[in-house]
DRENDO-1510 file (C-alpha; in Angstrom, 1 decimal, always signed):
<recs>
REC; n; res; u; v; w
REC; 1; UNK; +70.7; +120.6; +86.9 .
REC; 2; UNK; +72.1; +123.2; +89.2 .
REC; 3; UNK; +73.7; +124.6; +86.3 .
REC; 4; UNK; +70.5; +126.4; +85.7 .
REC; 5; UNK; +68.8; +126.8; +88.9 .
REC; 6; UNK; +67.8; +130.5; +89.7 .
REC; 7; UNK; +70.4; +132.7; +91.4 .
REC; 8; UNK; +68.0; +132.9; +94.4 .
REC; 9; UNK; +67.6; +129.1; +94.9 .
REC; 10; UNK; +71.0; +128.8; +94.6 .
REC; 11; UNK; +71.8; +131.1; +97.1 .
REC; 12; UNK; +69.4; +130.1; +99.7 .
REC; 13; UNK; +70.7; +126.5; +99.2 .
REC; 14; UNK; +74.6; +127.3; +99.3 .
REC; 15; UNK; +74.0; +129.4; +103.3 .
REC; 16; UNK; +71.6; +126.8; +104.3 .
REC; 17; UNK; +74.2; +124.3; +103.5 .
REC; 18; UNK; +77.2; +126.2; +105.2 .
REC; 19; UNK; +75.0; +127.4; +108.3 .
REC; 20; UNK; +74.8; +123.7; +108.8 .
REC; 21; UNK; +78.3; +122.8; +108.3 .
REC; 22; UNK; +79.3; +125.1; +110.7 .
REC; 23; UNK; +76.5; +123.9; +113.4 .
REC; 24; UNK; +77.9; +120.4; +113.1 .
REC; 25; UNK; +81.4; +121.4; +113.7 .
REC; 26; UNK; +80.2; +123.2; +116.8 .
REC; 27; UNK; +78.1; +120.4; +117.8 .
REC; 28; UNK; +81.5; +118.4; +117.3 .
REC; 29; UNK; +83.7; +120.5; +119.3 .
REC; 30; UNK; +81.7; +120.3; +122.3 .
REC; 31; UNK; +81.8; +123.9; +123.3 .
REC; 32; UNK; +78.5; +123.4; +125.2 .
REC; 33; UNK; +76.7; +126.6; +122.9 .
REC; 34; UNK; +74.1; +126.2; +121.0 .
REC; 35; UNK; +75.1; +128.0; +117.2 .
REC; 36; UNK; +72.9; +130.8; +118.1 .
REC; 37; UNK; +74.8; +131.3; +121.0 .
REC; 38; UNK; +78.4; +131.3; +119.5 .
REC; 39; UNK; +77.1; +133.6; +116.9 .
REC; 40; UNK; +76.2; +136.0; +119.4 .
REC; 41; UNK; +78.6; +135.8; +121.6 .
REC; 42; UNK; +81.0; +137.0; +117.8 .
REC; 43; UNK; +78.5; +139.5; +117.6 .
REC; 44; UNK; +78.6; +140.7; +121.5 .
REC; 45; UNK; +82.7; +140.6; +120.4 .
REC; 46; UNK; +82.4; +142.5; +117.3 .
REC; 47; UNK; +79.9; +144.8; +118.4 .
REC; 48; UNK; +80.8; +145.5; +121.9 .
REC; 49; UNK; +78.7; +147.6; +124.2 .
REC; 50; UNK; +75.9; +147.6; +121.5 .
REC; 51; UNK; +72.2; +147.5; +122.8 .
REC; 52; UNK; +70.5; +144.4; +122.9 .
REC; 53; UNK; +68.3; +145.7; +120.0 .
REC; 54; UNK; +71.3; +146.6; +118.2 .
REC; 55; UNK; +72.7; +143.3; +118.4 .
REC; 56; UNK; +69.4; +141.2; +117.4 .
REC; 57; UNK; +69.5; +143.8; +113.7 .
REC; 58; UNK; +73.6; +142.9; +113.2 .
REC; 59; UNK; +72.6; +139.3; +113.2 .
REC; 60; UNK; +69.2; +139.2; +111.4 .
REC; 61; UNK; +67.6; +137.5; +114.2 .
REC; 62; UNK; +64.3; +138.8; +116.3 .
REC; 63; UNK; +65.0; +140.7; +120.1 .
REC; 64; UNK; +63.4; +137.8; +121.7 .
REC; 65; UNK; +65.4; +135.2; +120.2 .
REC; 66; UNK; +68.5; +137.0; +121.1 .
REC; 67; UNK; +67.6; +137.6; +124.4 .
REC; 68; UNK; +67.2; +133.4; +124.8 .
REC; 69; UNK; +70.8; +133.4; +123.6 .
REC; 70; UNK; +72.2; +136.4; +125.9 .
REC; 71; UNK; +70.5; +134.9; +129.1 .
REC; 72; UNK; +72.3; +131.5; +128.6 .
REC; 73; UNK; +75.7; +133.5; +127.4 .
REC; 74; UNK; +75.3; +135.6; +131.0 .
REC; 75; UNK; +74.4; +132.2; +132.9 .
REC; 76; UNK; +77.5; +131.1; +132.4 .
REC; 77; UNK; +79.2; +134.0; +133.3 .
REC; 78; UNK; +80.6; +135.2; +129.3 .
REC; 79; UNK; +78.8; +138.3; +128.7 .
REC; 80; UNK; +77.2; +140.9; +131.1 .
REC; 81; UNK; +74.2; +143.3; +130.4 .
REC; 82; UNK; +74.4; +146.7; +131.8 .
REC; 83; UNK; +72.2; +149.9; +131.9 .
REC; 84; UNK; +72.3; +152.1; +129.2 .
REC; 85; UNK; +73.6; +155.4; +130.6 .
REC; 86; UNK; +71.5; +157.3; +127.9 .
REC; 87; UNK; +68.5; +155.2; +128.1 .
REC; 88; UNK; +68.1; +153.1; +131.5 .
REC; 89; UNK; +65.1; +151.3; +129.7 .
REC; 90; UNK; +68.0; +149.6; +127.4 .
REC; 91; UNK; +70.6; +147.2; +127.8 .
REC; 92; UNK; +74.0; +146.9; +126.3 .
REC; 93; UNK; +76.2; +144.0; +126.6 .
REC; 94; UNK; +80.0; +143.5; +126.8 .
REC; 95; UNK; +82.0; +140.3; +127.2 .
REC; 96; UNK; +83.4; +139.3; +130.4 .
REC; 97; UNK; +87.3; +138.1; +130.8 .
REC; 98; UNK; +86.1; +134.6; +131.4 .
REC; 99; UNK; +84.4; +134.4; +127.6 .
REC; 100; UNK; +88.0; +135.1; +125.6 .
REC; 101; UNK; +89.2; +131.6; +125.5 .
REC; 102; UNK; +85.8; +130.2; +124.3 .
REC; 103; UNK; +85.4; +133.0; +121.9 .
REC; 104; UNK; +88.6; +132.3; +120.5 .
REC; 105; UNK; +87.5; +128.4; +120.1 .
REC; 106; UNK; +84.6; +129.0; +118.4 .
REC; 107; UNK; +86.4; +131.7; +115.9 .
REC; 108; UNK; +88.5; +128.5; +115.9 .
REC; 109; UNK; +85.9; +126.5; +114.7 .
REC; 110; UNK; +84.3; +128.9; +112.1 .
REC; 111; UNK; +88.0; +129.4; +110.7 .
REC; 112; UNK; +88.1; +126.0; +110.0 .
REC; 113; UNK; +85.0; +125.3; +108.7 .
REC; 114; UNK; +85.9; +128.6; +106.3 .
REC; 115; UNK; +89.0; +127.5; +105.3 .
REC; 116; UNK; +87.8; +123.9; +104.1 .
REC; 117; UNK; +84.8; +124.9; +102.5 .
REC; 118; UNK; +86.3; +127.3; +100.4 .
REC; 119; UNK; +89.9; +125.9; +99.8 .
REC; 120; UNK; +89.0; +125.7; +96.2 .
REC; 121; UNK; +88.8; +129.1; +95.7 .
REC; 122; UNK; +91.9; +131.7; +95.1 .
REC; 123; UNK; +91.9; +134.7; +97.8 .
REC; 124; UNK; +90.6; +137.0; +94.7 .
REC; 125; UNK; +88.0; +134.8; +94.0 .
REC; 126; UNK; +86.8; +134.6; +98.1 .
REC; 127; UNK; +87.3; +138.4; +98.3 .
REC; 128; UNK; +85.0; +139.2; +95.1 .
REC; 129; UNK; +82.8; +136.3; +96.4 .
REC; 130; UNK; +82.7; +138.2; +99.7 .
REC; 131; UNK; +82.4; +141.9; +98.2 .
REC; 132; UNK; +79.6; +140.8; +96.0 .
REC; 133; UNK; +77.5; +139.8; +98.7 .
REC; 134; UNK; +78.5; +142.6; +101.4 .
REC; 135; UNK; +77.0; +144.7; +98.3 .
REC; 136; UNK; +73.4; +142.2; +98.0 .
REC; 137; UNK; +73.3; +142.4; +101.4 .
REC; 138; UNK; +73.2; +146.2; +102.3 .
REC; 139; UNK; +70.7; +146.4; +98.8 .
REC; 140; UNK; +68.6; +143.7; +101.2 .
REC; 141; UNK; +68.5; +145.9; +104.1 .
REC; 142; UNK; +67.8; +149.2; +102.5 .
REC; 143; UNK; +64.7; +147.6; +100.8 .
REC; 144; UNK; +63.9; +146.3; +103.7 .
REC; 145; UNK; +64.0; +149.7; +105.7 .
REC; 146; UNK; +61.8; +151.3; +102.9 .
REC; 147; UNK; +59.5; +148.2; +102.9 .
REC; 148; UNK; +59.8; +147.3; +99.6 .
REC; 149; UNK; +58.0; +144.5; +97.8 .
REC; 150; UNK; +58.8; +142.8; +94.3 .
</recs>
C-alpha cells in the first residue's frame, strides 16, 4: 500500500512521475526541444548571464550534459555564449530576443502541467508543499558540498 511506503520512495516516485508528465506535454506541444533543453533554456532565463558551470549546478545536471543542451539552444539562434570578462576560459550565456516567445510557451506548458496536477491542493497547502521541499533541498546540497554519507 502507498500508505506506508517510505518517505524516500515516495518521493522519488511522485518527481519521476511529474518529470514525465511534463515531458509528454512538451512532446505534445511540439516546441521542437527536447525537456532538457526547455529546462535550460528556464534556467538560461532565470539565471541570466550565469557561467555555463553555474548553470549545469542550478539544474542538477553534469557540464557536459548541459553543454549538449546549450549547443542545440544556440543552433537555433535562442541563447548566445559569451566570454567571461573575468575569466576568458569561461562562458556565460544570455537569451537572445528570438527565444522570448518560445520561452514563454514552454513556461506555458509547465504552467499547465502545474496547475492540473495540483488542482487538488489549496494555495496553503502548494506553498507549505513547496517550502518543505525548498528546505530538503538546500539540506541535500549542503551534505552534498561536505560529502556526507548515511
Amino acid at each position: 500500500m502507498l500508505e506506508d511506503a517510505p518517505f524516500g520512495l515516495v518521493l522519488i516516485d511522485s518527481a519521476r512521475l511529474l518529470r514525465a508528465r511534463f515531458d509528454r506535454a512538451l512532446d505534445n506541444a511540439q516546441l521542437g526541444l527536447t525537456a532538457g533543453e526547455a529546462r535550460a533554456l528556464v534556467y538560461v532565463n532565470r539565471h541570466p548571464g550565469s557561467r555555463q558551470a553555474v548553470l549545469a549546478g542550478h539544474m542538477g545536471v553534469e557540464p557536459m550534459t548541459l553543454v549538449g543542451f546549450l549547443d542545440r539552444l544556440e543552433a537555433l539562434g535562442h541563447i548566445v555564449r559569451e566570454t567571461d570578462p573575468s575569466d576568458r576560459r569561461a562562458k556565460t550565456v544570455r537569451l537572445t530576443p528570438q527565444a522570448e516567445p518560445l520561452l514563454e510557451r514552454v513556461l506555458t506548458v509547465f504552467r499547465k502541467v502545474r496547475e492540473t496536477v495540483l488542482e487538488e491542493f489549496s494555495a496553503e497547502e502548494v506553498e507549505q508543499m513547496r517550502s518543505l521541499l525548498i528546505r530538503l533541498r538546500t539540506r541535500l546540497l549542503a551534505d552534498e558540498r561536505e560529502g556526507a554519507v548515511p
